[in-house]
N, C-alpha and C positions, 0 to 999 in steps of 0.2 A: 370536286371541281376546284381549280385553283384562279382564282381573281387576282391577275396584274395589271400593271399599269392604273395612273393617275386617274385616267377616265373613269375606266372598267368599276375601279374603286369609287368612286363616287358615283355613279349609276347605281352599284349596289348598294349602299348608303339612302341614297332617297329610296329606292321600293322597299329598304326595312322601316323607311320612316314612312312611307305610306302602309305598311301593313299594322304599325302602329299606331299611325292616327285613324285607322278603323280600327284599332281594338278600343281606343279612347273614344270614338263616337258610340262606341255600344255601350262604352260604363267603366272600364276596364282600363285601371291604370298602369301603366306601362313601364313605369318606374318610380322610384320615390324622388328623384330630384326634377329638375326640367321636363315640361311636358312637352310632348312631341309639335304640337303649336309654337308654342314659343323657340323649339328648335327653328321650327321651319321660317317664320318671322324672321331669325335672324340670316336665315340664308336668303331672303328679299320675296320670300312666297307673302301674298297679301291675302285678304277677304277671309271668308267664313271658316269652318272646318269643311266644310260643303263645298266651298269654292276651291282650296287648296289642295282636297281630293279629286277634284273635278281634274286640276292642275298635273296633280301625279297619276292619275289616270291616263290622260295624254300622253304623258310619257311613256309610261308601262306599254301602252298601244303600238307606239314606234318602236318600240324598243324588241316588241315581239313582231312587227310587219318586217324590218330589219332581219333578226334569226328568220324569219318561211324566206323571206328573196333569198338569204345566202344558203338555208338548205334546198330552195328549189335552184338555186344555180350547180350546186352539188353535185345533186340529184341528175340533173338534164345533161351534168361533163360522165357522172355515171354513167347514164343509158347510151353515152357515146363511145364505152368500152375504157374508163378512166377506171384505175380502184379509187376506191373513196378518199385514199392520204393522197393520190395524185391530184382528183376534182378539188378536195379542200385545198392543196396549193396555189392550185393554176386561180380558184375564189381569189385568194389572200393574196396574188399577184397583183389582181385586177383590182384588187381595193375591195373593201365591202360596198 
């Protein structure tokens, strides 16, 4: 998979930093310099390690209710006699 754009790239960005401040909640450091807390502090995430996953959790949830609506929109230009690079277009027309 190839990740562009500014967004794209930052989205992916925090779910590696949330996959890492669970590996730091179990014990498990994640690097020798900066800890994934203090990364996140600096990008304006406040409260606990508890809170801050709570935080990117949230995301993560939109982030994947987003991908089911645009594969169920797909899916339903599919069953309408679209091949799937036609339905993927006529999506990416309509916006996500």
């Amino acid at each position: 998979m190839i990740i562009t754009g500014k967004d794209n790239i930052e989205l992916f960005r925090l779910m590696t930093l949330r996959q890492g401040l669970k590996l730091e909640m179990s014990g498990l450091k994640v690097s020798r310099g900066v800890s994934i807390v203090k990364i996140l502090k600096k990008m304006g995430y406040t409260g606990t390690r508890k809170q801050m996953l709570a935080q990117l959790d949230e995301i993560h949830a939109q982030i994947h209710k987003t991908d089911d609506d645009y594969e169920a929109r797909v899916t339903a230009l599919e069953e309408e006699g679209l091949t799937r690079g036609d339905a993927q277009a006529v999506v990416d027309a309509q916006g996500n």
